[in-house]
C-alpha positions in Angstrom: 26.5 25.4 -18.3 26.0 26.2 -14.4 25.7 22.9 -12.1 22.0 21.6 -12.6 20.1 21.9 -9.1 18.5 18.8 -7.8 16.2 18.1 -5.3 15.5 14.7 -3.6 12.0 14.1 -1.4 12.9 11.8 1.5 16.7 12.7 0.9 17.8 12.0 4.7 18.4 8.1 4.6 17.9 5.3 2.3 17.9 5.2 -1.2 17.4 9.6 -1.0 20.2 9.7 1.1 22.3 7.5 -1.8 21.5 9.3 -4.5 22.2 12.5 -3.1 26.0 11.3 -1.9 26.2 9.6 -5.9 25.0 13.2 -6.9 27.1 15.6 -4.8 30.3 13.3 -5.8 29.6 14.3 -9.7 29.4 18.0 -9.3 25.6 18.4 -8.9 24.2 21.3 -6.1 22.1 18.7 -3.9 19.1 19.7 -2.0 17.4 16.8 -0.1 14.6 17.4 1.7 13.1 15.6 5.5 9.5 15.9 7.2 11.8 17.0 10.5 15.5 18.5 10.0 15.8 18.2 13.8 16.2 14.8 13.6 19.7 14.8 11.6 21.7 17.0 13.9 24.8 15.6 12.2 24.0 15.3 9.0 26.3 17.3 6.7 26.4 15.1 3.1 24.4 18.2 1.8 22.0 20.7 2.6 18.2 19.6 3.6 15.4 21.6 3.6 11.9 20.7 5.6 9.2 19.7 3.8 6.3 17.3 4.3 4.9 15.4 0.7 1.9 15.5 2.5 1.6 19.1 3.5 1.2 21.4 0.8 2.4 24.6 3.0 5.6 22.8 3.5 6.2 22.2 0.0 5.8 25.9 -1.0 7.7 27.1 1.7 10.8 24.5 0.7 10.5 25.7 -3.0 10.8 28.7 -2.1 13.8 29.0 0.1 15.3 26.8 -2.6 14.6 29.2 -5.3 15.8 32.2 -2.7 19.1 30.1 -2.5 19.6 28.9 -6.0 17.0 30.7 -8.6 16.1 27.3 -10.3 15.3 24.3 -10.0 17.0 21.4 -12.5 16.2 18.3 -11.4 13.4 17.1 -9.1 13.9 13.2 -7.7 10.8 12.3 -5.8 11.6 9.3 -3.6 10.0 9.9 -0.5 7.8 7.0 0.3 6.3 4.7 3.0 6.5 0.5 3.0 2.9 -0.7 4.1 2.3 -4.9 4.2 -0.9 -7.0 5.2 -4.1 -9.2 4.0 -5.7 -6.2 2.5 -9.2 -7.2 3.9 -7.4 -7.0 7.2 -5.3 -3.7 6.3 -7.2 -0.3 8.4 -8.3 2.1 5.7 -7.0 4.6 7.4 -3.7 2.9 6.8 -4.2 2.5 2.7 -5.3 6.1 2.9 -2.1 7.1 4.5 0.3 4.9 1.7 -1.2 6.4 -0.9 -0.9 10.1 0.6 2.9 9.7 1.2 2.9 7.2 -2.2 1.3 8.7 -4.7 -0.3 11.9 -3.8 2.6 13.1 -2.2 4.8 13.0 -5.6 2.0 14.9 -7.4 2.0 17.9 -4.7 5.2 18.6 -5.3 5.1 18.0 -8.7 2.4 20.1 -8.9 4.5 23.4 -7.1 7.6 22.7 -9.4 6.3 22.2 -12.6 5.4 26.1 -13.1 9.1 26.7 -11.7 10.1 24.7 -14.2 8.0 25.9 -17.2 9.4 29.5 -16.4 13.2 28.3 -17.0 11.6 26.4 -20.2 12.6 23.0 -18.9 13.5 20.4 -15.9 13.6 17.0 -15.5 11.1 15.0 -13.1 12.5 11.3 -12.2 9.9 9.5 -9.9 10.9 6.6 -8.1 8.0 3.8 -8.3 9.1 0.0 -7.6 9.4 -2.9 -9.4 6.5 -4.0 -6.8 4.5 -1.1 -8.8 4.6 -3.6 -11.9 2.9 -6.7 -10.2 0.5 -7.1 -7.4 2.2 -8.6 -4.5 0.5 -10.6 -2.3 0.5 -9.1 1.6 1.9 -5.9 -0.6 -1.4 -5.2 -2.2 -1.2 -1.5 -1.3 2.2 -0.6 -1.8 2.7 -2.0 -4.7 -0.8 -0.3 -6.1 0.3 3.0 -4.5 3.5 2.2 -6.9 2.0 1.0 -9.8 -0.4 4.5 -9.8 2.6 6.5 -9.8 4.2 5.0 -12.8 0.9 5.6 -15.1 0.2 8.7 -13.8 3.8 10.0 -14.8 3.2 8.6 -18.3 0.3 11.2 -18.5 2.3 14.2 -16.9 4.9 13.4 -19.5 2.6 13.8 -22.2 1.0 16.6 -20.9 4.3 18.9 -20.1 6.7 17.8 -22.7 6.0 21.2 -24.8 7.1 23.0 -21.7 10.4 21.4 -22.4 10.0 19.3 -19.2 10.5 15.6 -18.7 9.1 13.1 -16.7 10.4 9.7 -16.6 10.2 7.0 -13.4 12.7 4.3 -11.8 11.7 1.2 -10.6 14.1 -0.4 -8.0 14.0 -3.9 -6.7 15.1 -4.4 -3.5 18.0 -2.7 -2.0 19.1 -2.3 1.7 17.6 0.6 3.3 15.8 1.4 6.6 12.3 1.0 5.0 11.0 -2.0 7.1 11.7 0.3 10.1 8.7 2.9 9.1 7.1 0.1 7.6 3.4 0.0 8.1 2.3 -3.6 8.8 -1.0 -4.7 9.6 -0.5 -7.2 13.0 -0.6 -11.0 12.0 -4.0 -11.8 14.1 -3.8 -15.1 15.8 -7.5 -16.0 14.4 -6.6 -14.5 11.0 -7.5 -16.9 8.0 -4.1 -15.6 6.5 -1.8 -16.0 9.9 0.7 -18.6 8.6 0.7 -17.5 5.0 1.2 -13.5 6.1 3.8 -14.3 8.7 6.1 -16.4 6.3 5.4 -13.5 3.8 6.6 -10.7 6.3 9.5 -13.1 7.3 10.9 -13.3 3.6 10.2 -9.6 3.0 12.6 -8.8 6.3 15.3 -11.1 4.8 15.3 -9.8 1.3 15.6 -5.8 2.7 18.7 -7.5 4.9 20.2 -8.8 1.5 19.3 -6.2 -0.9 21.3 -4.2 -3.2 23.3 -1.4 -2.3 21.3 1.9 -2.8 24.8 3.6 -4.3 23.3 1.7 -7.6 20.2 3.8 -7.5 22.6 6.8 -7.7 24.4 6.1 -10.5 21.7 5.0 -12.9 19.7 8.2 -11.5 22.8 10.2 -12.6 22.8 7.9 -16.3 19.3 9.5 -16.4 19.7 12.9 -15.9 22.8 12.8 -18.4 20.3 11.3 -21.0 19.2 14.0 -23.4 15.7 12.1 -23.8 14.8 9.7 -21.1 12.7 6.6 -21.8 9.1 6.4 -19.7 10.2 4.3 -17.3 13.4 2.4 -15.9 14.2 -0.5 -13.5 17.5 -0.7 -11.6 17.9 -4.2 -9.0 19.2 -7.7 -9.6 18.8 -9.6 -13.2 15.8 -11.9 -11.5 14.2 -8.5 -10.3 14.3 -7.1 -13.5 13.6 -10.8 -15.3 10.2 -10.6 -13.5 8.6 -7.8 -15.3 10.2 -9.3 -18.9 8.1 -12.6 -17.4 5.1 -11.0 -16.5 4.2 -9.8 -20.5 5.8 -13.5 -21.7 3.4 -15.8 -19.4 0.3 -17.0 -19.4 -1.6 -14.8 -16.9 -2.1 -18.2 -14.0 1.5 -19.1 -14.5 3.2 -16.0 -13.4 0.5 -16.0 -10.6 1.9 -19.5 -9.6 5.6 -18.1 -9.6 5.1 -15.2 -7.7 3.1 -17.3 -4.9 6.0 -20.0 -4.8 8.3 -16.8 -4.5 6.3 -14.9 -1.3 6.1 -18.0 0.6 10.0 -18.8 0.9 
């Protein structure tokens, strides 16, 4: 069997970056990929490639010199993704429309230019990273965790739409791990006159803290690697702390108002 060819959007820091080390340390040929390949002078972990999720010329210019390089492509890990927090009556549109074209109609462009690769070779293995945000909607995270939550159900579809092609789609959902995210964080200003000024502000506070003490991303890698060792993956995973995961498992257990209640107490801290 030759080494199965991966490649990971957003593969230049972060939770990308993690997944590619995890990778590269099991055998796999890793290919990450960055919007600008100028900015890592130094980076030598593996190769990246230029590509923009957002661009679609980029994206067919990557596959390509991928496919020049290598001749297939095995695995495709879509992780690039932008942070966005605010009121949402407060948020710019322009801003939504920005999170959800990095979010969620980034991961379908290049989805869309590797599934025929993929359905050539007669298989290939699509693993779209959501977050457990994507399961609930946040308050002050209204857009991320929407621009999430559209991913997961639009990857239950693709599954059932390429699975006789031999390709499969599954998504992971990770809680909060420590990564530079907050850094090219969109957040809307806390306006002085705002209605939601104190509420917003401790919100952003305790969202900065919990990045600070979150995970390390080296757990994304491994269960990534679990998943592309499983000969049929399941819909959808989680990877994060028990309470993270807890959440979801409380979510379909509650009454509706009650897990409302919980997840207020919990943003205000």
């Amino acid at each position: 069997m030759k080494t199965k060819v991966v490649l990971i959007t957003g593969g230049s820091s972060g939770i990308g970056k993690a997944i590619g080390i995890h990778l590269s340390t099991l055998g796999y040929k890793v290919y990450g990929t960055t919007r600008d390949k100028n900015k890592y002078p130094s980076f030598s972990e593996f190769p990246l490639l230029e590509l923009d999720v957002r661009n679609e010329a980029t994206i067919k210019s990557c596959i390509a010199s991928l496919l020049e390089k290598e001749e297939r492509i095995d695995v495709l890990v879509n992780n690039a993704g932008v942070g966005i927090t605010g009121p949402i009556e407060e948020t710019p549109h322009e801003e939504v429309l920005k999170a959800f074209a990095t979010n969620f109609n980034g991961p379908l462009n290049v989805m869309n230019q590797v599934l025929p690769v993929m359905r050539k070779q007669k298989g290939g293995l699509i693993i779209n990273i959501t977050s457990i945000a994507g399961y609930m909607g946040l308050p002050y995270r209204g857009i991320y965790s929407a621009s999430k939550g559209a991913l997961e159900i639009v990857t239950e579809s693709y599954r059932m739409e390429t699975k006789s092609f031999g390709i499969k789609l599954t998504t992971l959902a990770p809680g909060d791990f420590a990564t530079n995210i907050a850094s090219g964080r969109y957040h809307t200003p806390v306006f002085e006159n705002s209605p939601y000024r104190e509420a917003y502000r401790n919100t952003l506070e305790a969202i900065d803290a919990d990045v600070d003490s979150g995970s390390d991303p080296a757990e994304v890698g491994k269960k990534i690697a679990k998943i592309i060792e499983t000969k049929n993956p399941k819909p959808h995973y989680k990877v994060g702390t028990f309470i993270q995961k807890f959440s979801l498992t409380l979510k379909n257990l509650l009454p509706g108002r009650w897990f409302e209640k919980l997840l207020e107490s919990h943003s205000s801290h």
